[in-house]
C-alpha positions as CSV (number, residue, x, y, z in Angstrom):
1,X,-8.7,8.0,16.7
2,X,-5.4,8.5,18.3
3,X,-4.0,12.3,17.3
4,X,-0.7,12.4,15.7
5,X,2.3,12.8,17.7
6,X,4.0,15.9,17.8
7,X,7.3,17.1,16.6
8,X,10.6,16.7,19.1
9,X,13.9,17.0,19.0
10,X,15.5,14.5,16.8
11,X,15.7,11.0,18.6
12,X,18.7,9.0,19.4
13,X,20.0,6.9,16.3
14,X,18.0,3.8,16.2
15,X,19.9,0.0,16.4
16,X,20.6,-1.9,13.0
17,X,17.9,-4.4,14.1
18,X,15.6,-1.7,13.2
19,X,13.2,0.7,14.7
20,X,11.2,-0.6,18.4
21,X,7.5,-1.8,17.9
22,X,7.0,0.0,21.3
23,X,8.7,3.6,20.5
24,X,8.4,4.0,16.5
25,X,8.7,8.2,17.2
26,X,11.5,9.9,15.4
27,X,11.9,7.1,12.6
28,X,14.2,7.9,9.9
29,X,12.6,7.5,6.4
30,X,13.1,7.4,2.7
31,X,10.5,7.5,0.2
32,X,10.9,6.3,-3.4
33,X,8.2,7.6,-5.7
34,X,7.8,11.2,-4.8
35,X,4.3,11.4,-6.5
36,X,1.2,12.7,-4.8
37,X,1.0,10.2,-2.7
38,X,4.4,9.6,-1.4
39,X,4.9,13.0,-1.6
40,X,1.9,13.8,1.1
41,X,2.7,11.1,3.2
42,X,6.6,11.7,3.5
43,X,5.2,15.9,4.7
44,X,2.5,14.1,7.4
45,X,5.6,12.1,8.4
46,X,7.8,14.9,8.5
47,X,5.3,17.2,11.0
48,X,4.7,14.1,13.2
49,X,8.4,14.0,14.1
50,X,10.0,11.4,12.0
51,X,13.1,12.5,9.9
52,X,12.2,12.4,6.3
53,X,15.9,12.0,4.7
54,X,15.6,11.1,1.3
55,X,13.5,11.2,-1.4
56,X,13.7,10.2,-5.0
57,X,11.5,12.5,-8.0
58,X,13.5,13.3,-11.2
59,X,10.5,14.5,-13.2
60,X,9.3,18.1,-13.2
61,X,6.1,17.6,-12.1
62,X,8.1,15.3,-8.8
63,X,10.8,18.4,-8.1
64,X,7.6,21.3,-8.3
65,X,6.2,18.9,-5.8
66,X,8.8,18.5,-3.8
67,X,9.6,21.9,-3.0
68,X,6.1,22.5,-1.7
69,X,5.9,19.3,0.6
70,X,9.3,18.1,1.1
71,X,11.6,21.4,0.1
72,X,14.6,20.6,2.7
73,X,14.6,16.9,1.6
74,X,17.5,15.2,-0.4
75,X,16.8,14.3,-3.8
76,X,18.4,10.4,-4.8
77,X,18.8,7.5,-6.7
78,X,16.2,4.9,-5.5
79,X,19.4,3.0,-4.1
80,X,20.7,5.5,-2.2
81,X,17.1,6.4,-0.7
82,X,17.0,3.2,0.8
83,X,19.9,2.7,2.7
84,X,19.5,6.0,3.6
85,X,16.3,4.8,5.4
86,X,17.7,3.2,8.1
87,X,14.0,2.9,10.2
88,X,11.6,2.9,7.3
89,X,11.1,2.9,3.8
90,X,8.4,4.1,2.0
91,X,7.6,3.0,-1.3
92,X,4.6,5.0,-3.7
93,X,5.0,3.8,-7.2
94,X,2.2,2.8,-9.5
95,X,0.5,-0.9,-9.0
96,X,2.3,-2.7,-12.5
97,X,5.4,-1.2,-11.2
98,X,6.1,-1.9,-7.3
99,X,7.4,-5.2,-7.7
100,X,10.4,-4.3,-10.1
101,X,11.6,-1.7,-7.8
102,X,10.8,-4.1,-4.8
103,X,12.9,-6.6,-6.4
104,X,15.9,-4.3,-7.9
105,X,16.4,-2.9,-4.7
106,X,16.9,-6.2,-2.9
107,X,19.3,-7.5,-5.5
108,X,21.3,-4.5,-5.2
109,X,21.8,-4.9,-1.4
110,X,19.5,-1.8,-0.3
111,X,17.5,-3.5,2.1
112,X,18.9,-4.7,5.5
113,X,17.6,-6.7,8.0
114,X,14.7,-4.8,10.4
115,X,14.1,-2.2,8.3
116,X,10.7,-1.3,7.5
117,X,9.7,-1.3,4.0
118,X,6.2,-0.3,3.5
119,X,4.0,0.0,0.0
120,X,1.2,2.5,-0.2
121,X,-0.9,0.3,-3.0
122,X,-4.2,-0.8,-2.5
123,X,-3.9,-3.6,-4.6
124,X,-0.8,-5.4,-3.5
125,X,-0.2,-7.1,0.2
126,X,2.9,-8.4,1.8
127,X,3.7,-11.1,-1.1
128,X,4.6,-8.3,-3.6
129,X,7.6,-7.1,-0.4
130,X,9.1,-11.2,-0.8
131,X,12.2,-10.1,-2.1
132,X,12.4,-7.3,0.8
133,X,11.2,-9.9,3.4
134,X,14.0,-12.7,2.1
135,X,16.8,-10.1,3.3
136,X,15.3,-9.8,6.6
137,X,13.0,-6.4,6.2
138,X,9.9,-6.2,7.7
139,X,7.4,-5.9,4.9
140,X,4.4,-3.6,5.7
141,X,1.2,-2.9,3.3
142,X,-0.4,0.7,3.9
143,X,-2.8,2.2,1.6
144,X,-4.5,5.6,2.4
145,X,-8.3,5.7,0.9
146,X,-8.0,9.2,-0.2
147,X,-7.1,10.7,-3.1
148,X,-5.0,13.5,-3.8
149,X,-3.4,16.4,-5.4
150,X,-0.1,16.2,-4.2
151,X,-0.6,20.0,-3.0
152,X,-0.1,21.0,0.7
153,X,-4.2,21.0,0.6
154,X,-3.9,16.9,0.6
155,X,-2.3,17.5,4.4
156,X,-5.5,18.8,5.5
157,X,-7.4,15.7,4.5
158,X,-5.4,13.1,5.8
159,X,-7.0,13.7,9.6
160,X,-9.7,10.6,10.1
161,X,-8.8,9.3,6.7
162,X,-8.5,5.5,6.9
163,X,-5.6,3.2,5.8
164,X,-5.7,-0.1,4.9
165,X,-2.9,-2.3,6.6
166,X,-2.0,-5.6,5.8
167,X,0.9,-6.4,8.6
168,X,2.1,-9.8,10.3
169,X,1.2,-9.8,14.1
170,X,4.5,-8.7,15.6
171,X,4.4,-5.4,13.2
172,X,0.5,-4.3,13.7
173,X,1.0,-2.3,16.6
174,X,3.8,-0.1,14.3
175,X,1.9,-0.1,12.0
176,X,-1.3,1.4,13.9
177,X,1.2,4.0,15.6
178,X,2.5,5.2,12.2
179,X,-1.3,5.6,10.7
180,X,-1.9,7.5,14.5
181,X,0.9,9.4,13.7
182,X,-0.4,10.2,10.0
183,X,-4.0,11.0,12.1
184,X,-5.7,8.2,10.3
185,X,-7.6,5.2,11.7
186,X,-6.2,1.3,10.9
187,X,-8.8,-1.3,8.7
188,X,-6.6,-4.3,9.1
189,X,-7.4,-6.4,5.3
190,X,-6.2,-9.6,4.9
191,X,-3.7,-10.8,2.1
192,X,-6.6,-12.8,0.1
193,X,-8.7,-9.6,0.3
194,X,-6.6,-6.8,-0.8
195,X,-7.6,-7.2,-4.4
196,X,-11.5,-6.6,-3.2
197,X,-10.7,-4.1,-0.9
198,X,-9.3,-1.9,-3.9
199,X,-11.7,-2.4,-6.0
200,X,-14.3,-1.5,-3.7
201,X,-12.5,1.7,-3.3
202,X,-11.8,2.2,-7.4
203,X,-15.5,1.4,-8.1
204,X,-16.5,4.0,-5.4
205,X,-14.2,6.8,-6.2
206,X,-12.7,6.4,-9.5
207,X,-15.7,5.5,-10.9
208,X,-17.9,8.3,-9.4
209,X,-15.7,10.9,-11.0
210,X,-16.4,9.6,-14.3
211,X,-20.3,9.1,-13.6
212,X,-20.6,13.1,-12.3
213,X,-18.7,13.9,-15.6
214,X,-20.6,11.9,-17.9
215,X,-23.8,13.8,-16.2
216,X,-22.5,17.1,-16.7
217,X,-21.5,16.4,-20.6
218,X,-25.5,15.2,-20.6
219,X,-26.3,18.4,-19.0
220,X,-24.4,20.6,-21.4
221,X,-25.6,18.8,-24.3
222,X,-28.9,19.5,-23.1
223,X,-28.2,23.0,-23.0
224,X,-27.1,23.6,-19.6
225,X,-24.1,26.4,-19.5
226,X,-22.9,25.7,-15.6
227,X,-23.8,22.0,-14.9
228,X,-22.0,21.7,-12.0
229,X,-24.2,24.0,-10.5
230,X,-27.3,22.3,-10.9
231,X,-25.7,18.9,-9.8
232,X,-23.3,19.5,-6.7
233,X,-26.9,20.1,-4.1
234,X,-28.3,16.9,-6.1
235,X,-25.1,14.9,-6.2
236,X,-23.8,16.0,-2.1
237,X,-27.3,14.9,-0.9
238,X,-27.3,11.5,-2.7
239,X,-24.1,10.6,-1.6
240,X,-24.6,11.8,2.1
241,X,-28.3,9.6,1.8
242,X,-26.3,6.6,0.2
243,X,-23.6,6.7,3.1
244,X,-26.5,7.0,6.0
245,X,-29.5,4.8,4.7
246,X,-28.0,2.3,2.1
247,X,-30.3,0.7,-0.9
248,X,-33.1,3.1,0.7
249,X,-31.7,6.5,-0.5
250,X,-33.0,5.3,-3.9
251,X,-34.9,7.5,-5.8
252,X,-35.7,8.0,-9.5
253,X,-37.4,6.3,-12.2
254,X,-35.8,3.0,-12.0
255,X,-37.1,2.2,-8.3
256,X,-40.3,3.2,-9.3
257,X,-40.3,0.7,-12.0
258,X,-41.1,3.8,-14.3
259,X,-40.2,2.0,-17.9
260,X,-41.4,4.1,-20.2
261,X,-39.4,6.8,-18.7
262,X,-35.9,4.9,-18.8
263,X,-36.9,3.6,-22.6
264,X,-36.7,7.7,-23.1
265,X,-33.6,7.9,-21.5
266,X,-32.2,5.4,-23.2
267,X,-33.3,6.6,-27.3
268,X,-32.5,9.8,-26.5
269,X,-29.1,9.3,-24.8
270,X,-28.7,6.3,-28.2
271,X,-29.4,9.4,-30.6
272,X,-27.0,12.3,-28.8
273,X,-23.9,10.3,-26.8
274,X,-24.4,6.5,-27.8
275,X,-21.3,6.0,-25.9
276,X,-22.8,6.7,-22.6
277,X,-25.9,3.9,-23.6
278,X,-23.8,1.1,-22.1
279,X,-23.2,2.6,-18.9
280,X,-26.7,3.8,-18.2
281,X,-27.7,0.2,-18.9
282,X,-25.3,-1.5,-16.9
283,X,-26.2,1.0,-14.1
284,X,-29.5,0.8,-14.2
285,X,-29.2,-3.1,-14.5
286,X,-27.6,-2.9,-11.3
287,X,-30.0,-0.2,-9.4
288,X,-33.0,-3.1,-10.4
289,X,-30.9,-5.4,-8.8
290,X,-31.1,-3.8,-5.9
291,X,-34.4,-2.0,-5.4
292,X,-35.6,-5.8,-5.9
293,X,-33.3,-7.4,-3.3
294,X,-33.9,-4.6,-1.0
295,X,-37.5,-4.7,-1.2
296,X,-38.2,-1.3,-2.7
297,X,-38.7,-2.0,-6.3
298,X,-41.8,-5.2,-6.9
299,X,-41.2,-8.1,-8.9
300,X,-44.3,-7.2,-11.1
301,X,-43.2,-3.6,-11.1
302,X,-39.3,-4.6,-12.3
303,X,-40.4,-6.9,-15.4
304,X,-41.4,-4.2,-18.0
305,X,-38.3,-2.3,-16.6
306,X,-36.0,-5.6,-16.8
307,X,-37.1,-6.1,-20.4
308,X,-36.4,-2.1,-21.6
309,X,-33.1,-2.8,-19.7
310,X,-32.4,-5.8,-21.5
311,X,-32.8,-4.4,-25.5
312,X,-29.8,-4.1,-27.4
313,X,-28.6,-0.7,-26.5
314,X,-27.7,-0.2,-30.8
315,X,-31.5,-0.3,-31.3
316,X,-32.7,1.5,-28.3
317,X,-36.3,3.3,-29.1
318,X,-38.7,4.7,-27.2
């Protein structure tokens, strides 16, 4: 990993054409969408060297965030931001939302040709930036897998972190300077892909948080004060063991092919939170899946567990 550059006196004003692949240092940036994400990024920016100009964030929850991250930074209209950000542009809106803004600002005459104008979304590529590449910008995907607070504790975790870029040829090596700069390391994903890629990522992550909740509300409901307690040791070594060893950090009664067990789980959990029944079965469904494909879990061994798995979850007994 490249360390990030580090801060300089400001850099001579940079050509209309746009910032140099070779020498990207000292870029002058706007962000529109000062949430946690834009927010973090446009501070990493800041104390790598580039010149953070402008930002938009009307909300309170945008200005409080503001003034930790970005407190010298210009507050403007999402018009203004961008012609403001001669170098790069750096838009952080939600998903459903990035190809309104994208749009509005290139009918309003925002955009000009070389400019940068990056997205941090996961889901979306280049084709959401058309409008921005039709006026001659240089559209730029770049998506940090990390989440965040949008507290100056996110700037601590950026270093290692990666970023996945989707950038034509000619921009890639800006593009891995500017993630060097933010201390991160490049995955290069492809147009088709970006869909999968964030998916992985939202099936890892987003979906983990709600799995180590719905085991603490278990935990409580079976009479456990401090649940978190008991699962943080439990939960840090599974993950660490899933990350190293794959499919064989399974443990537990499913790989054992230990049905009557699981037919427990599921009357009990059926009688006390029926809404966590489908996603213990679905789970489960999916560990079998594995263990079998993985050679941990025997055919013979998975078909009484297959067939507990496979009751209607409404008349689960044991």
């Amino acid at each position: 990993m490249s360390a990030p550059l580090r801060p300089h006196p400001a850099a001579r004003r940079r050509p209309a054409t746009g910032p140099s692949v070779a020498t990207p240092a000292g870029l002058t940036v706007g962000v529109i969408g000062a949430g946690r994400v834009g927010a973090t990024l446009g501070a990493a920016l800041a104390a790598a060297g580039h010149r953070v100009v402008a930002t938009t964030g009307s909300s309170g929850a945008s200005r409080a965030r503001l003034a930790l991250l970005l407190p010298t930074v210009a507050r403007r209209r999402p018009v203004e931001v961008a012609r403001a950000a001669t170098d790069l542009l750096l838009i952080s809106v939600p998903d459903d939302a990035l190809a309104g803004v994208v749009a509005g600002l290139a009918a309003d005459g925002a955009l000009r040709a070389g400019q940068v104008v990056a997205h941090t979304s996961g889901a979306h590529g280049l084709e959401v930036l058309a409008p921005a590449a039709a006026t001659g910008a240089r559209p730029l995907a770049l998506h940090p897998a990390m989440t965040f607070t949008g507290t100056p504790d996110d700037l601590g975790r950026l270093p290692g972190i990666s970023y996945g870029v989707t950038a034509s040829a000619e921009l890639r090596p800006l593009a891995a300077r500017l993630v060097a700069d933010l201390g991160g390391v490049p995955e290069w994903i492809g147009e088709f892909d970006r869909p999968l890629y964030h998916a992985a990522l939202a099936h890892g992550a987003n979906h983990l948080v709600t799995l180590v909740n719905e085991a603490a509300d278990r935990l409580r409901d079976a009479g456990v004060a401090q649940p978190e307690k008991v699962l943080a040791p439990l939960l840090r070594a599974a993950l660490e063991n899933a990350l190293h060893l794959g499919d064989d950090a399974l443990t537990g009664p499913v790989v054992r092919g230990d049905a009557g067990t699981v037919a427990r789980h599921l009357a009990r959990l059926a009688a006390t939170a029926p809404e966590s029944v489908g996603a213990y079965l679905a789970l489960a469904r999916r560990t079998a899946d594995r263990a079998v494909a993985a050679g941990r879990l025997r055919g013979a061994d998975a078909e009484p567990l297959l067939g507990v798995l496979d009751r209607d979850p409404t008349k689960v007994a044991a």
